[in-house]
C-alpha positions as CSV (number, residue, x, y, z in Angstrom):
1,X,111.1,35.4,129.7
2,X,107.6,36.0,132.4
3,X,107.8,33.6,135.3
4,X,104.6,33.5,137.3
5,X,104.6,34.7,140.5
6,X,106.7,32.7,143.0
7,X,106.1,31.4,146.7
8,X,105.6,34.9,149.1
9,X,104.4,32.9,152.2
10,X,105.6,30.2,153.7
11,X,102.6,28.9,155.8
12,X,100.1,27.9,153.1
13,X,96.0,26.7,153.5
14,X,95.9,23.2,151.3
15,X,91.8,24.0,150.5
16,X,91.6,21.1,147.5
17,X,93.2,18.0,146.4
18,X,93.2,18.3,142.6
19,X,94.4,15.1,141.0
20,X,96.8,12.4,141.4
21,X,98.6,11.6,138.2
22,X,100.7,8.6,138.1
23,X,103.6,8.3,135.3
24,X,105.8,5.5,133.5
25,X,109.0,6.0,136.2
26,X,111.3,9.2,135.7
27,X,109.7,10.6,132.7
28,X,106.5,12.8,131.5
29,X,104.7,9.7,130.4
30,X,101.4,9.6,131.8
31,X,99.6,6.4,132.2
32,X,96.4,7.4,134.1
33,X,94.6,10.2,136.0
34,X,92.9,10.4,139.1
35,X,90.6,13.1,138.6
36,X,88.3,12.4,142.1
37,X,90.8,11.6,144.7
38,X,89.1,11.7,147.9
39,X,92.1,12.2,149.9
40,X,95.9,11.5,150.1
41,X,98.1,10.8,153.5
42,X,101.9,11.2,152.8
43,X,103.2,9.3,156.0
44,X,107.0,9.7,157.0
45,X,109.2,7.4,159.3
46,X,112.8,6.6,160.3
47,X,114.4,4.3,162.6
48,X,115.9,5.8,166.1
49,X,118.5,4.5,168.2
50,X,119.2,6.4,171.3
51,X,123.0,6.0,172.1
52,X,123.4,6.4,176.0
53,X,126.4,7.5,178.2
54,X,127.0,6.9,182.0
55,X,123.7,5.7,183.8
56,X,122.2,4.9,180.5
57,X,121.6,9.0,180.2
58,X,120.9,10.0,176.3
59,X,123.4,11.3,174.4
60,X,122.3,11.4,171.2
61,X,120.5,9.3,168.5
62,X,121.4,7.4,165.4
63,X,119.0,7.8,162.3
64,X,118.5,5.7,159.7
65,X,115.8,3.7,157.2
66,X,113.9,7.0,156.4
67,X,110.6,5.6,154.5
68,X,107.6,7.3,152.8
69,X,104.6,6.2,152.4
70,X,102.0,7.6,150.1
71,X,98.2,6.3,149.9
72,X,95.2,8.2,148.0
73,X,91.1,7.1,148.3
74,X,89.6,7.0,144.3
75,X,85.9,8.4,144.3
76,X,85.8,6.3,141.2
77,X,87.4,3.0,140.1
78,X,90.5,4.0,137.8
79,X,91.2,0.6,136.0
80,X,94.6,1.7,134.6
81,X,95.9,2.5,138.3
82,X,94.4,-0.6,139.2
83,X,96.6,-2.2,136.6
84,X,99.6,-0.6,138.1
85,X,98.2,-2.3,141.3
86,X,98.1,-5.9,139.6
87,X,101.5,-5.5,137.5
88,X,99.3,-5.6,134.3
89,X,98.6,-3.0,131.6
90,X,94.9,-2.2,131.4
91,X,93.9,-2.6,127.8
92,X,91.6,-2.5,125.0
93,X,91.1,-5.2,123.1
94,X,88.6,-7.6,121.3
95,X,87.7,-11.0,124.2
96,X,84.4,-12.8,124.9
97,X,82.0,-11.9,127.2
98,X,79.8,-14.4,129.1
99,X,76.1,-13.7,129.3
100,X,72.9,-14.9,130.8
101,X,69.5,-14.0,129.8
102,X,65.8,-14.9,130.5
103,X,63.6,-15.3,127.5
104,X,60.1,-15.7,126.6
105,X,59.5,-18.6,124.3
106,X,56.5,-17.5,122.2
107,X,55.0,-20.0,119.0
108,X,55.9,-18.5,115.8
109,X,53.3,-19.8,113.7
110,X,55.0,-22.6,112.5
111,X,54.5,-25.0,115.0
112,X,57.5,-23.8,116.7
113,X,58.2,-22.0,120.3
114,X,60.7,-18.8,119.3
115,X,62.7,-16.2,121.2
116,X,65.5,-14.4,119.9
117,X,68.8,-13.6,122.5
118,X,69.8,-9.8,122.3
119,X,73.6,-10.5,121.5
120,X,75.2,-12.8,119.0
121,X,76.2,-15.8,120.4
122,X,79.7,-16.8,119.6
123,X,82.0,-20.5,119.8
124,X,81.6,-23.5,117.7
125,X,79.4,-23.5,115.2
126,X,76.5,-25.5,115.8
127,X,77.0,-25.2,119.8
128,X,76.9,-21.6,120.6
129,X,74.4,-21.6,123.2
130,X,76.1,-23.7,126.4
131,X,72.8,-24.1,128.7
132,X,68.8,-24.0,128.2
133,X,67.2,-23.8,131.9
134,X,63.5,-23.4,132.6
135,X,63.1,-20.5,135.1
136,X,60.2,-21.5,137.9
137,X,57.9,-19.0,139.2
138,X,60.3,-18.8,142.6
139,X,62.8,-18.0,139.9
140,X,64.6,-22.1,140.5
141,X,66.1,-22.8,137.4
142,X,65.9,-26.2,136.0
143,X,68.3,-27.2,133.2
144,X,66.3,-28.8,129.9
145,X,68.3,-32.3,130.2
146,X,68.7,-34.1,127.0
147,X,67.9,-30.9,124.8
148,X,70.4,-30.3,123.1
149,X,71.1,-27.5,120.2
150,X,71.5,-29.4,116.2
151,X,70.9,-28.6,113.2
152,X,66.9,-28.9,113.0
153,X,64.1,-28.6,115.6
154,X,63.1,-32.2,116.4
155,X,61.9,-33.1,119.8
156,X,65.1,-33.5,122.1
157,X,66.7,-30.6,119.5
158,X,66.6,-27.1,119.4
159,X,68.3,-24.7,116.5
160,X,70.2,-21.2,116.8
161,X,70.7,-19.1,114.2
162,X,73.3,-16.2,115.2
163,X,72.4,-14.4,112.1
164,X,69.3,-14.0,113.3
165,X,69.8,-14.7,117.0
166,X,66.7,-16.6,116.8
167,X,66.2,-19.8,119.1
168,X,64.1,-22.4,118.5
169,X,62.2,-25.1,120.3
170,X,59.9,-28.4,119.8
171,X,57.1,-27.6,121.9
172,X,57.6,-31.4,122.6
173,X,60.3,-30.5,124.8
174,X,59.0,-27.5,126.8
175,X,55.9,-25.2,126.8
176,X,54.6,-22.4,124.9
177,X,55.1,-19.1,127.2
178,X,57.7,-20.7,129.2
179,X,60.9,-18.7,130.8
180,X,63.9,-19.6,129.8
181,X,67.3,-19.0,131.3
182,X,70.3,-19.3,128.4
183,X,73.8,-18.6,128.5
184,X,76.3,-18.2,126.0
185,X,79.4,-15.7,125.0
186,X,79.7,-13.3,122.6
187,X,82.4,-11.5,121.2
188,X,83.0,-7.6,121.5
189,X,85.8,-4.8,122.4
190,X,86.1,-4.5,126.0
191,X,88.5,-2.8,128.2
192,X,90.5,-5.7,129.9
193,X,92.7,-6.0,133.3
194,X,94.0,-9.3,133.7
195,X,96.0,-10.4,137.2
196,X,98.4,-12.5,135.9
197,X,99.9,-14.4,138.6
198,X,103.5,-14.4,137.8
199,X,103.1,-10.5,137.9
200,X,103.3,-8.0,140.7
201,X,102.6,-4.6,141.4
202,X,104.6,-1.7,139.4
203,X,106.7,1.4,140.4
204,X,104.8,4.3,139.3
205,X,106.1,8.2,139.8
206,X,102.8,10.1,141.3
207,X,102.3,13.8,141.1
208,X,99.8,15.0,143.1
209,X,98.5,18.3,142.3
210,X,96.5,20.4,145.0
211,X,95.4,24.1,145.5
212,X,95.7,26.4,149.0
213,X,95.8,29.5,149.8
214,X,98.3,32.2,152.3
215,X,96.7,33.8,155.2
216,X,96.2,37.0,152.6
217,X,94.2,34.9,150.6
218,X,96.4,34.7,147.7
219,X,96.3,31.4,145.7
220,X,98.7,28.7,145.2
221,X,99.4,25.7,143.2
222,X,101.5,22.6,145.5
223,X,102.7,19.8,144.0
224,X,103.9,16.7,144.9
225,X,106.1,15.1,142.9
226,X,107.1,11.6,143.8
227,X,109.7,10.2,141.1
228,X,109.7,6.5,141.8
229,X,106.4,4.9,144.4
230,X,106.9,1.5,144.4
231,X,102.9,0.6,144.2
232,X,101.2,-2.0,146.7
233,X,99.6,-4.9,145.4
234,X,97.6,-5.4,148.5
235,X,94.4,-4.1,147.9
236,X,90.5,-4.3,148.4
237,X,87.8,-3.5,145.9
238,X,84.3,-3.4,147.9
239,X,81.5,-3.7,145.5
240,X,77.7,-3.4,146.7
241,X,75.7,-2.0,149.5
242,X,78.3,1.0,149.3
243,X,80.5,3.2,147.0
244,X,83.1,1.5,146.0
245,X,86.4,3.2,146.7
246,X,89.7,2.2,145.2
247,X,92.3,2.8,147.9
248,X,96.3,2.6,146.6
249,X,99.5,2.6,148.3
250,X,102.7,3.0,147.2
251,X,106.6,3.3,149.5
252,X,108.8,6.1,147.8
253,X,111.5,4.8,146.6
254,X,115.2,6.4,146.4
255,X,115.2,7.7,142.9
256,X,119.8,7.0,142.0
257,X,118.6,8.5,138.7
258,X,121.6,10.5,138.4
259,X,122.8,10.1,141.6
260,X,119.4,11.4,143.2
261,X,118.5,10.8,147.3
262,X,115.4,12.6,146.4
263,X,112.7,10.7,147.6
264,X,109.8,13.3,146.6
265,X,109.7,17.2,145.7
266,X,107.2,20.0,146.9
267,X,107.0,22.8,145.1
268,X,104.9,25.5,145.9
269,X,103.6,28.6,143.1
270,X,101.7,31.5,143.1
271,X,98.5,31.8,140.5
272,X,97.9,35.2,138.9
């Protein structure tokens, strides 16, 4: 059996951070990838206690509490890490989504003003659409009281097909050319996170894969391999005049998986 080139150096170059894989808990069972970590701090502590002799002089410490803390910067927003964040498993699935558009109403010829939404409006039949506002021109919105949607246009009543998506109006009730600001939901797949609140963050193993190099310029491969992180849910998403970044933390914790103090691995190998 060939197996690649092993470790010659021991004073390696780390010249990329690769990816951050995080894993269902002592198995090979991914659950998401982190394929633009910005960066990744692995921060160690332990609790001394000096014990003193005569005159308080030192002679010698007690150690205890090791921890390990591991955090990693997302250049983009992974929501599957996010879920292990929340407690929640990020999935696909079939839910509403709320929308809000502006329309033109326009007279179709018929003595009635038209516009047609660009999704199908979903709920109960007959009440799809849940507000009909008249947009201003300092963009104030002004709700159409005592317009309601039936099942013919008659002044006070205007009709949705979702069919057709069509709307129509009385132009009793509101002007030709006017803009109109309606909401409603419609139904489609969507990738979902909900944060439940009886649920807290998950334990997660991380392996975190980066690249270096020895002074002779020979590559390597380290990884990182973290067995059990027990993930923060203490987090901020920042969304607007900059990038957002997704930031995660996680403490290592003792694996006992059979009978294991390991709290995380390097290993180091050579690439031919």
């Amino acid at each position: 059996m060939h197996l690649p080139s092993i470790i010659a150096e021991d004073n390696i170059l780390i010249t990329e951070l690769d990816t951050i894989t995080g894993y269902r808990p002592n198995t090979d069972v991914p659950k998401y990838v982190i394929e633009e970590p910005q960066k990744c701090s692995i921060a160690h502590d332990e609790q001394i206690t000096d014990l003193t002799g005569k005159a308080g002089v030192l002679i010698g410490t007690l150690k205890k509490g090791k921890s390990v803390k591991i955090s990693y910067s997302n250049g983009l927003l992974s929501f599957a890490a996010m879920g292990s964040q929340l407690g929640v498993k990020y999935a696909v699935q079939e839910d509403t989504l709320q929308e809000r558009e502006v329309l033109i109403l326009t007279e179709n010829g018929s003595g009635q003003l038209a516009a047609t939404t660009t999704f199908q409006a979903c709920g109960t039949i007959g009440a799809e659409i849940a507000s009909v506002a008249a947009v201003g021109q300092n963009k104030s919105f002004a709700l159409l009281e005592g317009v309601v949607q039936g099942a013919s246009v008659a002044p006070g009543t205007f009709t949705y097909d979702p069919a057709t998506k069509e709307l129509l109006f009385d132009p009793a009730d509101i002007p030709a050319d006017t803009r109109v600001a309606v909401t409603y939901r419609r139904v489609a797949q969507v990738g979902m996170l909900e944060n439940d609140a009886t649920k807290y963050a998950a334990t997660d193993r991380w392996v975190i894969d980066a690249l270096g190099k020895d002074p002779c310029g020979k590559e390597y491969r380290v990884q990182i391999d973290a067995n059990q992180v027990d993930v923060s849910g203490t987090f901020t998403l920042d969304i607007g005049d900059t990038q957002t970044v997704q930031n995660v933390e996680g403490r290592c914790v003792k694996s006992g998986c059979g009978g294991s103090d390991s709290l995380y691995r390097v290993k180091v190998i050579g690439l031919e």
